[in-house]
RODO-2510 file (C-alpha; in nm, 4 decimals, decimal comma):
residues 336
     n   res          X          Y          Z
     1     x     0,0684     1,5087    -2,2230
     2     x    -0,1880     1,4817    -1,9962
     3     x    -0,5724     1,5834    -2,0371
     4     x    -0,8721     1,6303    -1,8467
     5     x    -0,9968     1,2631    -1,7804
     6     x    -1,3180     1,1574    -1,8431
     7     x    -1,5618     0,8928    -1,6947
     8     x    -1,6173     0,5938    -1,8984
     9     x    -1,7096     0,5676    -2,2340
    10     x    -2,0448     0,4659    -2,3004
    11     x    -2,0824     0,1824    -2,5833
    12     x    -2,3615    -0,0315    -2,7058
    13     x    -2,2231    -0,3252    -2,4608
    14     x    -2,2734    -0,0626    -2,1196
    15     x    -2,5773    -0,2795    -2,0399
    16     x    -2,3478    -0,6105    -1,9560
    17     x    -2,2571    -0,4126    -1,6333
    18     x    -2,5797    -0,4193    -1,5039
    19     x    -2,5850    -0,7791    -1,5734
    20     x    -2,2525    -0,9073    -1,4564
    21     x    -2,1502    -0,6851    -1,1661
    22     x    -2,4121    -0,7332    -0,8976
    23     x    -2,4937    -0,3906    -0,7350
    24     x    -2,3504    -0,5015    -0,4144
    25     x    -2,0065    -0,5824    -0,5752
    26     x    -1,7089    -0,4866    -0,3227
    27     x    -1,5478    -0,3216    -0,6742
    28     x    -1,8564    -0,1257    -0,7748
    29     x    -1,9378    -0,0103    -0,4465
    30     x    -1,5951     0,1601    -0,4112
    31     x    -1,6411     0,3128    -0,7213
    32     x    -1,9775     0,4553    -0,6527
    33     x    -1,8695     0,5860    -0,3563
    34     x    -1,5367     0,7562    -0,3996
    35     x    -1,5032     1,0510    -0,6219
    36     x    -1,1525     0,9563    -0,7534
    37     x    -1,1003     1,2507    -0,9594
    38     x    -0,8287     1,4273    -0,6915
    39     x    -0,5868     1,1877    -0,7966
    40     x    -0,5862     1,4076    -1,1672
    41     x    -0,5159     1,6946    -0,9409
    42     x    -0,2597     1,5921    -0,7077
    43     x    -0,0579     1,4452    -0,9895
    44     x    -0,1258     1,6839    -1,2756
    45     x     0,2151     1,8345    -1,1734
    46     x     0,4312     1,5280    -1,2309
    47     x     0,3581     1,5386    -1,6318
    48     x     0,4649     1,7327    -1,9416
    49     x     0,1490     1,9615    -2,0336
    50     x     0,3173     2,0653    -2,4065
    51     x     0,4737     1,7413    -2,5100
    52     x     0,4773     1,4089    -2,5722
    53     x     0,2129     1,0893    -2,6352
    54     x    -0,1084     1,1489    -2,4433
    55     x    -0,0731     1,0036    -2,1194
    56     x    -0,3003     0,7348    -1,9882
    57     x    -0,5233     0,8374    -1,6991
    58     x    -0,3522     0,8519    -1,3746
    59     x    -0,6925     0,7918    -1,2152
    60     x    -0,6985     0,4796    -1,4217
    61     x    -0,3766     0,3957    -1,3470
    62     x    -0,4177     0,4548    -0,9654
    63     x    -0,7315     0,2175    -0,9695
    64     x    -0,4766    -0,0418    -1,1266
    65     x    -0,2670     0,0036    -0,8224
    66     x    -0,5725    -0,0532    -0,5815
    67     x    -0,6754    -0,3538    -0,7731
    68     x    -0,3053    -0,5042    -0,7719
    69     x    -0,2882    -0,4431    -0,3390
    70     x    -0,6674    -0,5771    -0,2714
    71     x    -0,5972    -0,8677    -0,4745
    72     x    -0,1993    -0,9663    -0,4114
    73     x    -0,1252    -0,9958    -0,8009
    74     x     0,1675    -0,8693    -0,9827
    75     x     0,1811    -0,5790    -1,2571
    76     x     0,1158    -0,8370    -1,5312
    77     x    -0,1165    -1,0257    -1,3520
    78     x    -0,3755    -0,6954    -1,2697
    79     x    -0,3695    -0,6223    -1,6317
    80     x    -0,4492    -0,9263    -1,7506
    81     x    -0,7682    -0,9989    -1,5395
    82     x    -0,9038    -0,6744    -1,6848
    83     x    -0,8811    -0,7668    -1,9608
    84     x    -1,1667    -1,0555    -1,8693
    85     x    -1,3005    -0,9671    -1,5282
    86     x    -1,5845    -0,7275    -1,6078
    87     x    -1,6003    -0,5798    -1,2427
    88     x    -1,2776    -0,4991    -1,2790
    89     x    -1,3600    -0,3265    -1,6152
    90     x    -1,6100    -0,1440    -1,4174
    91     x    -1,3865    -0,0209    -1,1263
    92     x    -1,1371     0,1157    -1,4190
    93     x    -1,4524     0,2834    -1,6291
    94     x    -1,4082     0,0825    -1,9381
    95     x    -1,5698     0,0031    -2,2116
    96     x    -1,6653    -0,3373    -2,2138
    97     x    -1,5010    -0,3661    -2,5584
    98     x    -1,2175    -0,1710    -2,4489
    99     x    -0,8388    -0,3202    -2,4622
   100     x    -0,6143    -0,2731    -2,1463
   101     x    -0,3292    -0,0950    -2,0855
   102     x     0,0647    -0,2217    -2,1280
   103     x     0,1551    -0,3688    -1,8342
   104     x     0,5138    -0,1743    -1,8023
   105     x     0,2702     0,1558    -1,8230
   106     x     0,1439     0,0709    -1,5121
   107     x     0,5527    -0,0313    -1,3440
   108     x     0,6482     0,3191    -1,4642
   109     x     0,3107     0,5137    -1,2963
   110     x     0,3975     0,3085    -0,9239
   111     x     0,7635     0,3840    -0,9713
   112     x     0,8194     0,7193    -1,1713
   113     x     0,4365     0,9261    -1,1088
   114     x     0,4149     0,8233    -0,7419
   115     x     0,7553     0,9340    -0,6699
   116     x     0,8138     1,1725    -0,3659
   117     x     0,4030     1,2293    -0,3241
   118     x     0,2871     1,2394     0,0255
   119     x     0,0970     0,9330    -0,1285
   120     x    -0,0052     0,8099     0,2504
   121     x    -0,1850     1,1327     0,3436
   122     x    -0,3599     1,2170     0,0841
   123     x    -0,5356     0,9040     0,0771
   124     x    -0,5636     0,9238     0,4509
   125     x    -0,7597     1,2519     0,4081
   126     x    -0,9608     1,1379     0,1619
   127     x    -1,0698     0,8755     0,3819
   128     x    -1,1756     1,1075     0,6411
   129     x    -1,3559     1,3236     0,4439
   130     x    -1,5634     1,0196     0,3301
   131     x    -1,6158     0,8894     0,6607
   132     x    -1,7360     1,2336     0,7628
   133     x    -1,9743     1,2684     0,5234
   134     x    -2,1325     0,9700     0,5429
   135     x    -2,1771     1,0099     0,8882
   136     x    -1,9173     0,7041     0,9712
   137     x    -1,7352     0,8983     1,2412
   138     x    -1,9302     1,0332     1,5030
   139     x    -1,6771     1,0013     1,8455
   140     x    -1,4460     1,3690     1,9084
   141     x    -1,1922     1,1299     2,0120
   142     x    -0,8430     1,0321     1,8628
   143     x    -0,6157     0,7071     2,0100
   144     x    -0,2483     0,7554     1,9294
   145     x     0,0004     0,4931     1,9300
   146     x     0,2832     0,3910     1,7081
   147     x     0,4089     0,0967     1,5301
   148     x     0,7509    -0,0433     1,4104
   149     x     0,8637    -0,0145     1,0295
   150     x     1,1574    -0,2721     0,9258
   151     x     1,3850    -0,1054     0,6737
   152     x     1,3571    -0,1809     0,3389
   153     x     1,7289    -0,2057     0,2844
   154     x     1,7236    -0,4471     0,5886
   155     x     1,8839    -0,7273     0,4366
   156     x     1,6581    -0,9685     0,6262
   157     x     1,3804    -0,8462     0,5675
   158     x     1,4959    -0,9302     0,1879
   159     x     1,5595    -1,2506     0,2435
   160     x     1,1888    -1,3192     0,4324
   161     x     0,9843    -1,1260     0,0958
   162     x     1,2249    -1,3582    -0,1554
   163     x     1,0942    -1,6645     0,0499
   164     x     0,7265    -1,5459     0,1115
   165     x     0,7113    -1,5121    -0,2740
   166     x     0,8834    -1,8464    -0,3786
   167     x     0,6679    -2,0214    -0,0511
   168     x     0,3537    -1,8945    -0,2360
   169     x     0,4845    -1,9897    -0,5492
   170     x     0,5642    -2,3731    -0,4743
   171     x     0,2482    -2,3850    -0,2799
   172     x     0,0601    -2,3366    -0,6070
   173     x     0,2724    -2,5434    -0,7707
   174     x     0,1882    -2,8681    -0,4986
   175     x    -0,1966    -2,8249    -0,5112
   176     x    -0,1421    -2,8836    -0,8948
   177     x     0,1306    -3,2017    -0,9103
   178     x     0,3080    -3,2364    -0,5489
   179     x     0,5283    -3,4802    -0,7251
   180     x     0,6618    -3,1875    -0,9154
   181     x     0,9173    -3,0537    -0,6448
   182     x     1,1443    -3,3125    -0,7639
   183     x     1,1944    -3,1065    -1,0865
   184     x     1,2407    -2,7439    -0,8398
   185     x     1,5769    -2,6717    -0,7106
   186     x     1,6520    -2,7620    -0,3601
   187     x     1,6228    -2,4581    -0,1787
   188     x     1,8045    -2,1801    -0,0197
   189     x     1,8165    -2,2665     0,3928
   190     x     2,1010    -2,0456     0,4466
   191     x     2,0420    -1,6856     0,5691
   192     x     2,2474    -1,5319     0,2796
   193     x     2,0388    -1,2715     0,0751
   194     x     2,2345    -1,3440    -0,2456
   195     x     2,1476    -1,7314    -0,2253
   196     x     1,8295    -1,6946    -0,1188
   197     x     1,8082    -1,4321    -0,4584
   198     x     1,9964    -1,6690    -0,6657
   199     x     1,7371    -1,9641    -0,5493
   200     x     1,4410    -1,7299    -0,6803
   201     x     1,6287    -1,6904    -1,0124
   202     x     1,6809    -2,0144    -1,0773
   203     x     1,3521    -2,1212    -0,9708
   204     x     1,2043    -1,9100    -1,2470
   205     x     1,4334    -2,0167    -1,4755
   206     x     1,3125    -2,4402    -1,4412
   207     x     0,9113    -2,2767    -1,4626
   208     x     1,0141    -2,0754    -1,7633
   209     x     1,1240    -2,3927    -1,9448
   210     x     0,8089    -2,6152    -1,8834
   211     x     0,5050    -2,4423    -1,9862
   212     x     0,3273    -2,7304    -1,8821
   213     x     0,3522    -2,5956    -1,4977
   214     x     0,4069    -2,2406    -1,5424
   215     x     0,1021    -2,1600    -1,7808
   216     x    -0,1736    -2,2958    -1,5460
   217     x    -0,3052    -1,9556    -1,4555
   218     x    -0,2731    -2,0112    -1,0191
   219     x     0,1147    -2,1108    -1,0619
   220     x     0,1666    -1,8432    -1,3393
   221     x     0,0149    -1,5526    -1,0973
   222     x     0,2292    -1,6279    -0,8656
   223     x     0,5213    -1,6329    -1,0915
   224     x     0,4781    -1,3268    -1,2200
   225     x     0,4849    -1,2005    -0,8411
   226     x     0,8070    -1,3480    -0,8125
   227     x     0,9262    -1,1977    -1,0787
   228     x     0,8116    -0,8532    -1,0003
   229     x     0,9614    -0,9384    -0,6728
   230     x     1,2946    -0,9682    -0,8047
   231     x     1,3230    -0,7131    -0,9702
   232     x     1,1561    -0,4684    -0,7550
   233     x     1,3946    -0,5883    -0,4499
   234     x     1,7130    -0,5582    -0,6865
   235     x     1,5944    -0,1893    -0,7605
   236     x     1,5115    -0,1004    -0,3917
   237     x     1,7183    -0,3407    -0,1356
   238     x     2,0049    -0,3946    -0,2961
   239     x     2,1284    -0,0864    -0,4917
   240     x     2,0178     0,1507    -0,2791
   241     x     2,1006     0,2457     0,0886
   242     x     1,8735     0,3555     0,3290
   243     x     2,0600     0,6179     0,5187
   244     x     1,8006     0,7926     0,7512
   245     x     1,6614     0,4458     0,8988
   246     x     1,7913     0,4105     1,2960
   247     x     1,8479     0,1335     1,5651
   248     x     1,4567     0,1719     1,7696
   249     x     1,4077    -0,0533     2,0488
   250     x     1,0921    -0,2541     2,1024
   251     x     1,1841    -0,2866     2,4091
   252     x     1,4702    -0,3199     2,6646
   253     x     1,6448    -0,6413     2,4933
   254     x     1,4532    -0,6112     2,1406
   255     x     1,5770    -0,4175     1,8694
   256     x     1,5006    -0,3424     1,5095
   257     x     1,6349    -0,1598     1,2344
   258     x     1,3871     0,0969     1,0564
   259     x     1,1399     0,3470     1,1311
   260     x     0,8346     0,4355     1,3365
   261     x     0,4584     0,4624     1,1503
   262     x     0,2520     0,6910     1,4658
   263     x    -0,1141     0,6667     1,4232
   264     x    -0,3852     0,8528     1,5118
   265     x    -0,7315     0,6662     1,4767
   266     x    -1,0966     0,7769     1,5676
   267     x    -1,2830     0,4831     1,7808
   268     x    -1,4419     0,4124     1,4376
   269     x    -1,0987     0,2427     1,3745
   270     x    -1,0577     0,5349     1,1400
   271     x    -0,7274     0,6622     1,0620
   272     x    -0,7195     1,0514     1,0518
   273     x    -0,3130     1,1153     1,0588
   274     x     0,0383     0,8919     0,9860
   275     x     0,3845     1,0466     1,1058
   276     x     0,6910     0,8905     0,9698
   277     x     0,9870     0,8856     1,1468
   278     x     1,3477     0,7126     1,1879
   279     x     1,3245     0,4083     1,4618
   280     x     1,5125     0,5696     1,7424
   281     x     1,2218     0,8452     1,8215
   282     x     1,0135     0,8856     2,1074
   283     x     0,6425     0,8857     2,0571
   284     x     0,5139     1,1934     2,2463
   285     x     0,6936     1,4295     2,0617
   286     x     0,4618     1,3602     1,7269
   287     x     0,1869     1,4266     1,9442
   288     x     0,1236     1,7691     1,8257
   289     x     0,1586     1,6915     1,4579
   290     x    -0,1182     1,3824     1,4995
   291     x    -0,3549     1,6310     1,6227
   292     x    -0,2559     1,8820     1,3990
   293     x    -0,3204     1,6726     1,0910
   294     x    -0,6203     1,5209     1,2102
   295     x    -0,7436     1,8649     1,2778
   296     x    -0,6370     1,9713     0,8954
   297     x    -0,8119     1,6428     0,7850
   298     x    -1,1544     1,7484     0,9316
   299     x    -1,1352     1,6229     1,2920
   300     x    -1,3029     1,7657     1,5979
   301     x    -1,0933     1,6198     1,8308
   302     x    -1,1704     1,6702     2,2412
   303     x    -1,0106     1,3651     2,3860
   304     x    -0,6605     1,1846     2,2700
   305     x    -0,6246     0,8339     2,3958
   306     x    -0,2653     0,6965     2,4316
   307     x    -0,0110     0,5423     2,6863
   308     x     0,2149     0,7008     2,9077
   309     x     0,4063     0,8108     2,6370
   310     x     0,2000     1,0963     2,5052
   311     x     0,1433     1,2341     2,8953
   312     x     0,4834     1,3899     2,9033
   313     x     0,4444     1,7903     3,0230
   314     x     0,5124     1,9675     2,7053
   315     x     0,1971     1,7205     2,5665
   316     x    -0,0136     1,7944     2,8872
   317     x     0,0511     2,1989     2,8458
   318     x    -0,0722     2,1769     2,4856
   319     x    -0,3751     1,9786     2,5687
   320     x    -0,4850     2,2357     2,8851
   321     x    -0,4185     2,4917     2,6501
   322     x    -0,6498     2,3888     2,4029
   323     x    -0,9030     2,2482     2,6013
   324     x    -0,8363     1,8843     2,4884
   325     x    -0,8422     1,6086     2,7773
   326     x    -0,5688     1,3177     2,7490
   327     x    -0,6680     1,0406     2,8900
   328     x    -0,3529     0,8411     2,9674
   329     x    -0,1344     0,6994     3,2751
   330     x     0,0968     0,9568     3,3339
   331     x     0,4289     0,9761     3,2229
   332     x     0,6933     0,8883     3,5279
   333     x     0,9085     1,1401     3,4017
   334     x     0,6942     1,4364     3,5097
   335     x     0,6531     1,5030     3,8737
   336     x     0,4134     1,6377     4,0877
***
């Protein structure tokens, strides 16, 4: 079951925040900023209201997600520094005193409570919103462009996370003992996913056995990474197939498997809209839907900046129609 959250609870120890986390704290400032309470909203749907345990706060738990991408740790690993690191304490309104949460409580929120929410533009509007506010964009301009996605089922692309995460891993191992690579397993310099994830195992297997290594807290954060690695890629490259990603072209001899991420940005370097699509699409077409969302986000938007792309006629009868100028070389396929 899920209540109303509420802020944090006030003890007799509130005072050590004042103390500890310096007002101009990266972690504090975010918090005193941002009014996370439309995360309770936008995920009140995706729990029982009648049954169960009480739930813990999905604003608390979203904050643990933050935490875990601005700092590169793994479940485990988040949970454990808040359990010591008082600004993080802060950023998750806690009581000083107050014991964290189980670390597989905060696996099931990113993989179960997050499912199928339109996680990417809500946090996108938020953003905006803020920005506004505050004053931060001024400009009635929006630049679109679009950027290449790699498939997550991409075998490769497997293969290069496994040996980012064990690269990391024996670098924090070498500023400790550099001798010690004698004791890892020689690794995987084959381009076979299944070595490469049978390396990883049995890397974690020799650091599970020696304490010695693995409990020094740099080389153990970065296990645990690998480990959430593992099994997060067996859950989500391996067992699944990715069905709607598409052949794109970078260019006219450079290909890639995956999907397109189009962007509109304010010349704040503000994002105000993300379109998702399979690899193989054109850009100008999402035109419309960039401006659309940025509108529905709280842009005033007068100008769109692109390539020659977005100048294609169906894009140029929209913008005369709405009194928008695109600035942009024009698209060869339209003629005079």
């Amino acid at each position: 079951m899920l209540f109303t959250q509420q802020k944090i609870q006030f003890s007799s120890y509130s005072g050590l925040y004042d103390m500890i986390v310096p007002k101009d704290n990266v972690l504090r400032k975010i918090n005193d900023l941002i009014d996370f309470s439309f995360i309770h909203d936008e995920l009140l749907e995706n729990y029982c209201h009648t049954n169960g345990r009480n739930a813990e706060s999905p604003i608390k738990m979203f904050k643990y997600l933050l935490l875990k991408t601005i700092y590169t740790v793994s479940d485990v690993d988040v949970v454990e520094r808040s359990r010591y690191d008082m600004s993080f304490k802060y950023f998750l309104e806690m009581a000083p005193e107050e014991d964290v949460i189980n670390p597989s409580s905060l696996t099931k929120f990113r993989k179960l409570r997050l499912k199928d929410m339109d996680l990417l533009n809500l946090l996108i509007n938020k953003t905006v919103t803020i920005a506004l506010e505050k004053g931060i964009i001024k400009s009635k301009s929006i630049i679109v462009d679009a950027t290449h996605t790699y498939c997550r089922s991409n075998p490769y692309t497997a293969l290069e996370v496994f040996r980012e995460s064990s690269k990391l891993l024996r670098k924090a191992i070498y500023q400790i003992d550099e001798d010690y690579k004698e004791h890892l397993p020689d690794k995987n310099e084959s381009g076979d996913l299944d070595q490469e994830l049978a390396y990883c195992r049995e890397l974690q297997r020799v650091l599970d056995q020696d304490q010695s290594i693995s409990e020094i807290p740099a080389v153990k954060e970065k296990l645990n990474l690998l480990k959430e690695t593992i099994e997060d890629t067996k859950e989500y490259y391996l067992l699944s197939k990715d069905d709607q990603a598409r052949l794109g072209y970078k260019s006219v001899d450079s290909s890639y498997f995956g999907y397109k991420t189009h962007l509109a940005i304010t010349e704040e370097r503000i994002i105000t809209a993300a379109v998702v699509t399979t690899g193989e699409k054109g850009d100008g077409p999402e035109l419309p839907q960039l401006l659309e969302i940025s509108r529905q986000n709280g842009m005033e938007v007068h100008t769109i900046i692109g390539d020659a792309a977005y100048s294609g006629k169906d894009n140029l009868r929209l913008a005369k129609e709405q009194d928008i100028d695109i600035i942009a070389k024009l698209n060869p396929a339209v003629s005079c």
